[in-house]
C-alpha positions as CSV (number, residue, x, y, z in Angstrom):
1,X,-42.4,-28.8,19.0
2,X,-39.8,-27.2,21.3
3,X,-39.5,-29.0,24.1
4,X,-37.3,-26.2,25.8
5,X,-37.9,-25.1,29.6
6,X,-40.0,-21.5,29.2
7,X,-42.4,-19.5,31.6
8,X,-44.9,-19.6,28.9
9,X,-47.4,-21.9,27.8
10,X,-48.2,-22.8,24.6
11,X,-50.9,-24.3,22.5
12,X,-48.3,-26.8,21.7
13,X,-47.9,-28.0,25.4
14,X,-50.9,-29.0,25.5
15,X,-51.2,-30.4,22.4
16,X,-48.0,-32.7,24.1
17,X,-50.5,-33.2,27.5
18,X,-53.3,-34.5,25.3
19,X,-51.1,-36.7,23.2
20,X,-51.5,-35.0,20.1
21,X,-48.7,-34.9,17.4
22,X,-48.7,-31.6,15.9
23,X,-48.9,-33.2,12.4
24,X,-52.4,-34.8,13.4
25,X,-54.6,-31.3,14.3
26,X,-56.3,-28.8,12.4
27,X,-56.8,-25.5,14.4
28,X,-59.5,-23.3,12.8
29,X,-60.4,-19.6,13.9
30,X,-63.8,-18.9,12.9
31,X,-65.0,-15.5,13.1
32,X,-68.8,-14.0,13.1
33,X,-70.4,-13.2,10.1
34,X,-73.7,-12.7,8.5
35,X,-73.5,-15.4,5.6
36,X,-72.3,-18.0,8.5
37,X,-71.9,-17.9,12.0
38,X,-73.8,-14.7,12.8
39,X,-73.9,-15.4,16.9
40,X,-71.9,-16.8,19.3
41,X,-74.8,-18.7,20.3
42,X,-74.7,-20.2,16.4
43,X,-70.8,-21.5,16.9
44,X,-71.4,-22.7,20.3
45,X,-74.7,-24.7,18.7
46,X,-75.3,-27.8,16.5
47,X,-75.2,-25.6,13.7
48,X,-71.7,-25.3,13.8
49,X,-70.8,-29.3,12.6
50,X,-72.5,-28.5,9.2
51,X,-71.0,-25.0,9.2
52,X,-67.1,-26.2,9.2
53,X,-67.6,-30.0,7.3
54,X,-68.6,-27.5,4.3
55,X,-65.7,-26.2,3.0
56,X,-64.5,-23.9,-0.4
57,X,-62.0,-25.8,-3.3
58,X,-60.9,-22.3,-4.0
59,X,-58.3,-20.5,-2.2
60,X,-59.2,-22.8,0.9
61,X,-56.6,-22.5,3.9
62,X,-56.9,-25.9,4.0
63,X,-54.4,-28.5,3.1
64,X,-55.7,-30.9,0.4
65,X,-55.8,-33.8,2.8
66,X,-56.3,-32.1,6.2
67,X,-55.6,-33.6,9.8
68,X,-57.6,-35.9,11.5
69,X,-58.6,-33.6,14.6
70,X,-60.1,-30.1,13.9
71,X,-60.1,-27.9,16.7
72,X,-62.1,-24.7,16.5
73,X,-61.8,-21.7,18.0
74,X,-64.4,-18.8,17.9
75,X,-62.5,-15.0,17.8
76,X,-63.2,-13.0,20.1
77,X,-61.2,-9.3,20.2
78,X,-57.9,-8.9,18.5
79,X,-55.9,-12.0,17.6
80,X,-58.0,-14.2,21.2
81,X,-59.9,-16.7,20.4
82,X,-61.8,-19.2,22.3
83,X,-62.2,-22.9,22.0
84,X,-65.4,-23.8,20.5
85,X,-64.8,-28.0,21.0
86,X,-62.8,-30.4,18.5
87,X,-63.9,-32.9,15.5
88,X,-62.2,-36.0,14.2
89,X,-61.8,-35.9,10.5
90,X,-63.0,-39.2,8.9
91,X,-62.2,-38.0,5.0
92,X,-63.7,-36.1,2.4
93,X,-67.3,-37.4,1.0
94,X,-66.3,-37.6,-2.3
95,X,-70.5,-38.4,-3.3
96,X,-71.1,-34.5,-2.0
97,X,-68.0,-32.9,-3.7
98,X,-69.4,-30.0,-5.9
99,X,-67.5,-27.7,-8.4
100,X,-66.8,-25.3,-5.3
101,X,-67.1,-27.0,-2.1
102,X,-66.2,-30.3,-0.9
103,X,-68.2,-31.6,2.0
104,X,-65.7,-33.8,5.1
105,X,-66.9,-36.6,7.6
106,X,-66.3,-34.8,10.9
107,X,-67.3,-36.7,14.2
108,X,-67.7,-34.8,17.8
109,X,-64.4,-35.9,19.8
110,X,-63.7,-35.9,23.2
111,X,-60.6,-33.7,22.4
112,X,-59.8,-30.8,25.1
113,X,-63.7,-31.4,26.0
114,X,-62.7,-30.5,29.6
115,X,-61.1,-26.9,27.9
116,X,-65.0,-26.0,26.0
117,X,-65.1,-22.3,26.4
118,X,-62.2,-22.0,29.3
119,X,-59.3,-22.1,26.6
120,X,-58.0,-19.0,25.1
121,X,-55.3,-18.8,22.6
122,X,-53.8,-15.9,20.7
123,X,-53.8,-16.0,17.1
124,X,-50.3,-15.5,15.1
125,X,-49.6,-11.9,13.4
126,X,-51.8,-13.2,10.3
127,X,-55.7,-13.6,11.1
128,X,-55.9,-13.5,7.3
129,X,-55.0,-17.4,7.2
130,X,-58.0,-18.8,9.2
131,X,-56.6,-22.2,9.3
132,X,-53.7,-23.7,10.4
133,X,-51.9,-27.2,10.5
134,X,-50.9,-28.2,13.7
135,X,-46.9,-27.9,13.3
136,X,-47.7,-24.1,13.0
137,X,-49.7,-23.4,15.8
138,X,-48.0,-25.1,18.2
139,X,-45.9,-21.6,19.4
140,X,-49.7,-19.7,19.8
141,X,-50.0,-18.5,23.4
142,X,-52.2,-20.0,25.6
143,X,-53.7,-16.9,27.6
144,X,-56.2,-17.9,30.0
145,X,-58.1,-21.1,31.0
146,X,-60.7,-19.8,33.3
147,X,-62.2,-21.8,35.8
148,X,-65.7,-23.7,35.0
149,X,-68.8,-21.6,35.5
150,X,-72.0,-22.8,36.8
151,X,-74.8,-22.8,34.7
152,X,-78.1,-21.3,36.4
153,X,-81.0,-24.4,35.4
154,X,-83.9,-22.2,33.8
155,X,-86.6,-24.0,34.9
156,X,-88.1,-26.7,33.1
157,X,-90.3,-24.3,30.7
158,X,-87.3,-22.6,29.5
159,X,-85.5,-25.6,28.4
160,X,-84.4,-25.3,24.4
161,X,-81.5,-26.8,23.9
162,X,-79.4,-28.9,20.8
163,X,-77.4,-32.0,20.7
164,X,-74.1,-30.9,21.7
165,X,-75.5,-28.5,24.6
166,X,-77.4,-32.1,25.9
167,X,-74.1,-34.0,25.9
168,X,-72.7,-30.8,28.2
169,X,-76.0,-31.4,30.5
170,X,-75.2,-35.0,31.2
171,X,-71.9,-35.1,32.0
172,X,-70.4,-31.6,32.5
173,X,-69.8,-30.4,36.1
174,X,-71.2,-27.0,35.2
175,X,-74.4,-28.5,35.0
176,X,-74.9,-29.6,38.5
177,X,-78.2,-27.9,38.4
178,X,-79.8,-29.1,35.7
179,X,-79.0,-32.4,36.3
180,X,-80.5,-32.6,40.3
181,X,-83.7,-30.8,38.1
182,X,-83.8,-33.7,35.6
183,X,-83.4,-36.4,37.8
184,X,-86.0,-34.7,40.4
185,X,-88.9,-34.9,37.9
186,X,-90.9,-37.4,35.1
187,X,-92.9,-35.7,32.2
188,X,-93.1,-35.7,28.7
189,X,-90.8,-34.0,26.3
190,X,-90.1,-33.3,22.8
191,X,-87.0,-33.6,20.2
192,X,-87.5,-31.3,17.1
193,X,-85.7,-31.9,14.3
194,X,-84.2,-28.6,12.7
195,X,-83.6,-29.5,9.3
196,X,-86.5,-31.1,9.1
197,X,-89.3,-29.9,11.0
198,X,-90.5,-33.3,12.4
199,X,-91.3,-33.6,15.8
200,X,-91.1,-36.8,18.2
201,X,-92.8,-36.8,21.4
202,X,-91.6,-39.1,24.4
203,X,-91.7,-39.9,27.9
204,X,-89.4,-39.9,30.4
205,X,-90.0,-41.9,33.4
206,X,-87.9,-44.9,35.4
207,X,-85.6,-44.3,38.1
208,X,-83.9,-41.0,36.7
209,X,-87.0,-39.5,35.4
210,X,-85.7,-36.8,32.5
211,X,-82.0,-37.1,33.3
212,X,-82.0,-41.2,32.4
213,X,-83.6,-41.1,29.4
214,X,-82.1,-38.1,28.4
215,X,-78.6,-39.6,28.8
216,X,-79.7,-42.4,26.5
217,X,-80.1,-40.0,23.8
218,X,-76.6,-38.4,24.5
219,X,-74.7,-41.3,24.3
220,X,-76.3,-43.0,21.3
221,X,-77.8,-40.0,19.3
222,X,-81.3,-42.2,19.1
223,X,-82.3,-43.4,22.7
224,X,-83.8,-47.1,20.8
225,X,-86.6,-44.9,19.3
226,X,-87.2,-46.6,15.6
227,X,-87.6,-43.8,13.7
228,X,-84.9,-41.9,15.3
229,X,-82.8,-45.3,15.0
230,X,-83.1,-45.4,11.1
231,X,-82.1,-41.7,11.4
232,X,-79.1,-42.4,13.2
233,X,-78.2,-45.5,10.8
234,X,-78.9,-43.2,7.5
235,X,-76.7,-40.4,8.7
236,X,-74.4,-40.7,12.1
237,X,-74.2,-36.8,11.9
238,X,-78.0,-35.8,11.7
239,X,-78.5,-35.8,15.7
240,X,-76.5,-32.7,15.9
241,X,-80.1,-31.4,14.2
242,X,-81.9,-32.4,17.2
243,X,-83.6,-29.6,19.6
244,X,-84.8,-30.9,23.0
245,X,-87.5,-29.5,25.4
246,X,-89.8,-30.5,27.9
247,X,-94.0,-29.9,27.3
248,X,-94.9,-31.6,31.1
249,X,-93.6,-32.6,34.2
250,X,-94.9,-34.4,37.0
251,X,-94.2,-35.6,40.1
252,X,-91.9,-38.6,40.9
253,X,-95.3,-39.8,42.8
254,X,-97.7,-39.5,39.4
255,X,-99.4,-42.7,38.2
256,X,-98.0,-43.9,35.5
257,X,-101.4,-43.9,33.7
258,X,-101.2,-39.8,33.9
259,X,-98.2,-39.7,32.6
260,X,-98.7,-41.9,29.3
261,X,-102.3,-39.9,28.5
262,X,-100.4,-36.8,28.4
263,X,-97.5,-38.7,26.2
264,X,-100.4,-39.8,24.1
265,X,-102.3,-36.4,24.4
266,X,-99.3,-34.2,23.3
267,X,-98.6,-37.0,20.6
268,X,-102.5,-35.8,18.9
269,X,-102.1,-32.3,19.2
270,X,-99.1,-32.0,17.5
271,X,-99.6,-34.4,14.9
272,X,-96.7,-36.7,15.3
273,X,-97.8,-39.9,14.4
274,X,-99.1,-38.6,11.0
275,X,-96.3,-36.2,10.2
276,X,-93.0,-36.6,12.7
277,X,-91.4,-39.6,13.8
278,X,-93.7,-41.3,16.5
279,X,-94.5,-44.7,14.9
280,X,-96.8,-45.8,17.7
């Protein structure tokens, strides 16, 4: 990297604030598209994970053994693009490798987490090459960082969202809403797994009400549930699959008898003891 004095700032200075050697990141510009990411809404989702660890043999941008960080960006107009959020590279999975695609190990990281949709870099004179190591992206512009917005809480009803949107909840500033909402209420809720269909219904009482248990499932992708447990231990990568909502709140003041027949209740109606993931 050039370490000369300049006005500008670079996507190379801040790979040098973060740490990062150059020859360690993966910068990828994804674009929208109707046989992939067809909304921003799709790249900014849990679909994105299996969208990018999938990845063509033939006239791939990659390099055969590509860096351990990914960093994706989502284009916007022109050469802009925005920061989508990062991925550490574990190596190929050699089991999946096909004729045409070979399928990489990717892991959410904490990389530029603070920088999720604030960082916008412009792309070099050749949009064409979608991917690019780290050594030649340093010298792309950095052209805004905007300041956090707050995001408006819903209401509970409304709630529908996936893994990596739950991990913003709990700990992201923007979120100040949602999180005084959790935390004000207990109830019963629901994780949906998209790939799969199965549904697992569960309760969230205790001292924090929604945003505890909630949190449990952020930081370990299973929150101790069994089934969910042997999900996690099958496949690290399957929570970003997950869809959470909320099917009842109640007050902090409601018996805790009311709140386990309407566990039990929703658990009856929608059938997930016989056909989802409730084992009890």
């Amino acid at each position: 990297m050039d370490n000369s004095i300049s006005g500008d700032l670079s996507l190379g200075n801040l790979f040098h604030a973060a740490g990062l050697a150059p020859e360690d990141v993966q910068v990828i510009r994804h674009t929208l598209k109707p046989d992939g990411l067809r909304t921003r809404a799709d790249a900014m989702g849990p679909g994105l994970l299996p969208y990018v660890r999938e990845q063509g043999i033939r006239n791939s941008k990659l390099p055969l053994t590509p860096p351990r960080i990914w960093l994706n960006f989502l284009a916007t107009t022109g050469r802009r693009a925005r920061f989508l959020t990062a991925y550490e590279n574990h190596g190929e999975v050699g089991a999946e490798r096909s004729d045409i695609r070979r399928y990489f190990d990717l892991r959410p990281s904490p990389v530029f987490a603070a920088l999720v949709d604030r960082l916008v870099i412009e792309w070099t004179n050749d949009p064409v090459n979608w991917a690019k190591t780290g050594d030649l992206a340093t010298g792309m512009a950095v052209v805004e960082i905007s300041d956090p917005v707050d995001v408006a809480f819903p209401g509970f009803d409304a709630i529908l969202i996936g893994y990596d949107e739950l991990q913003a909840v709990i700990s992201d500033d923007r979120y100040k809403q949602w999180q005084t909402a959790l935390r004000s209420v207990q109830g019963i809720y629901v994780i949906a797994d998209t790939l799969t269909g199965e549904l697992y219904v569960g309760k969230a009482d205790g001292a924090e009400r929604f945003f505890g248990r909630w949190s449990e499932y952020a930081r370990n992708g299973h929150g101790g549930n069994v089934a969910l447990r042997e999900l996690a231990a099958a496949d690290a990568r399957h929570r970003q699959y997950f869809q959470f909502s909320i099917l009842q709140v109640f007050s902090p003041s409601a018996p805790a008898a009311q709140v386990d027949a309407a566990e039990a209740h929703f658990k009856r109606v929608l059938l997930t003891r016989q056909f989802g993931m409730n084992l009890n």
